[in-house]
C-alpha positions, 0 to 999 in steps of 0.5 A, spaced: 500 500 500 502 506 498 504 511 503 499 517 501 493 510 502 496 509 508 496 515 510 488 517 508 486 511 512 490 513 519 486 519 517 479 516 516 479 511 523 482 517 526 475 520 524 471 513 526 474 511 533 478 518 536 485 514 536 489 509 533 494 505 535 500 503 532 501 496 533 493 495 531 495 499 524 500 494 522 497 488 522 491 490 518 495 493 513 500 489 514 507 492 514 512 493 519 510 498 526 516 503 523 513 503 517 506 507 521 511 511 525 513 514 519 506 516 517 505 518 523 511 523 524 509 525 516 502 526 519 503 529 525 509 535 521 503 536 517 499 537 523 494 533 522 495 529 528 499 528 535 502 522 537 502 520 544 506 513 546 504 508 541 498 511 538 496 517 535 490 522 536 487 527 532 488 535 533 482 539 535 478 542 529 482 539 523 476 534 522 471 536 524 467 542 523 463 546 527 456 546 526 452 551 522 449 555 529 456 555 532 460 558 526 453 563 526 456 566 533 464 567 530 465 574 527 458 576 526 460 584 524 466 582 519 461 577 515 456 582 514 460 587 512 463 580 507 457 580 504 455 587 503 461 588 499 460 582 495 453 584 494 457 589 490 458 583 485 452 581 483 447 584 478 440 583 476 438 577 472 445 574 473 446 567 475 451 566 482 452 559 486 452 561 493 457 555 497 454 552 503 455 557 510 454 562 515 458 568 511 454 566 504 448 566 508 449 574 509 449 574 502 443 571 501 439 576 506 441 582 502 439 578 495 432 576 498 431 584 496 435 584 489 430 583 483 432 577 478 438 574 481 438 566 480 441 562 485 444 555 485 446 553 492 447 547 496 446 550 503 438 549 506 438 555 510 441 559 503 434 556 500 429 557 506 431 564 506 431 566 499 424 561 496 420 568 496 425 572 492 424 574 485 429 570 482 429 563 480 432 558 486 436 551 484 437 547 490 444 542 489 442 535 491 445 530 495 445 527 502 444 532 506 449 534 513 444 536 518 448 539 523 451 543 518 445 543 513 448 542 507 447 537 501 454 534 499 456 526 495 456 524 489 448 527 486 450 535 488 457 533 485 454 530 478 449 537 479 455 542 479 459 539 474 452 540 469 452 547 470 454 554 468 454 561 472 456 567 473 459 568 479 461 563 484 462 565 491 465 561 495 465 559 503 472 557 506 475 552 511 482 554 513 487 558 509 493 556 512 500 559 511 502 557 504 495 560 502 492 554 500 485 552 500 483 547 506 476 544 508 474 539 513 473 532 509 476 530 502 468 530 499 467 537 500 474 539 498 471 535 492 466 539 492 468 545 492 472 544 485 466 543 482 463 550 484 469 553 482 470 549 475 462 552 473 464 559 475 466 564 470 467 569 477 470 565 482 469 570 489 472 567 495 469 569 502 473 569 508 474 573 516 480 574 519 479 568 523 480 563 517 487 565 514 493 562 518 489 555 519 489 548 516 484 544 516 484 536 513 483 536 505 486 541 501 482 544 495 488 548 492 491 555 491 488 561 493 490 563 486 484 558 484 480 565 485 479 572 481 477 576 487 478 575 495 473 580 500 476 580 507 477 584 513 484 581 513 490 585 513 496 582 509 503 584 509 508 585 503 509 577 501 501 575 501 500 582 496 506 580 492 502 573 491 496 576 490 498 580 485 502 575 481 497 570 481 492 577 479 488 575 484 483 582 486 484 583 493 477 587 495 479 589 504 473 591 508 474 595 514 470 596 521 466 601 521 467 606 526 460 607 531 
């Protein structure tokens, strides 16, 4: 079994049983306990997991995300002013794809008062909120996750890979120090290529609180997008990046009561 197998599966009992155990791994998949230490250590230098004697347990928030009322609470003002500044991007009778979460959601209570824009969307907070709007509403298939409230497997896949849209606006996870894309679960990493690929605008949403963080799947570069709208401040390496990769930065600022 190859190294990177190996590794998805250490990954995956991690996620069912909250620990493993060396010995256990190694006769399963049948290689020598050096072999899984390795992986461990890989795993760990990535910081995906921590080992103790003999084992291994997951780090905190890497594998599992929070639910859709928790993430509510977290950075309230900066994800409304996100929102207004994206609405900025949107024009009537445009097709937008809005990613399932709680920044997104702001986007969603400032379009119930926009005429003629459709939505296509995988979140079912996103769907409640805009059934009375004008324009026209498609709900991405697929198994819904409850405690977060959106659709996801391989049917809200096979529906994103059949479409096209303007604009996509997209919800993130983590963006660690490398710049890259992270979210909880390989799935929804998968998933969130397929909004980017049926986009001809691709609009990362994203706090302050998201960047310099990791979380399990990565989903790619954050050159993958056209236009980021934060409240985050960069420094001159990050500008440089985005300025390489011609990625528009579009910085929201406090407001001052």
């Amino acid at each position: 079994m190859h190294y990177l197998q190996r590794e998805a599966l250490i990954i995956e009992k991690l996620k069912q049983h909250g620990k493993v155990i060396v010995s256990d791994l190694a006769g399963e998949i049948g290689v020598n306990p050096m072999t899984i230490r390795r992986d461990l250590i890989r795993l760990e230098q990535q910081g995906l997991l921590q080992k103790v004697h003999g084992a291994a347990v997951p780090l905190d928030g890497l594998l599992k995300e929070k639910a859709f009322g928790e993430k509510q609470l977290i950075k309230c003002q900066q994800k409304r002013l996100i929102a207004r500044e994206a609405l900025e991007l949107v024009k009537p009778g445009e097709t937008i794809l809005l990613d399932a979460g709680t920044t997104t959601f702001e986007v969603a209570l400032l379009l119930r008062h926009m005429p003629g824009v459709n939505v296509v969307t995988n979140d079912l907070h996103i769907a409640m909120e805009l059934c009375s709007a004008e324009g026209r509403l498609f709900y991405v298939g697929g198994e819904i996750e409850k405690d977060l409230g959106r659709s996801a497997g391989a049917k809200a896949f096979q529906f994103l890979s059949d479409i096209h849209v303007d604009t996509v606006f997209l919800g993130i996870s983590a963006v660690n120090s490398d710049l890259m894309l992270c979210s909880h679960t390989v799935d929804n990493a998968e998933l969130k290529r397929a909004m980017l690929n049926c986009g001809s605008r691709k609009v990362l949403l994203a706090d302050e609180s998201k960047f310099g963080t990791n979380a399990f799947a990565r989903i790619g570069p954050l050159s993958l997008v056209d236009i980021m709208i934060t409240d985050k401040t960069f420094g001159e390496v990050e500008l440089g990046y985005l300025e390489a990769n011609q990625v528009v930065l579009r910085q929201v600022l406090p407001e001052v009561k």
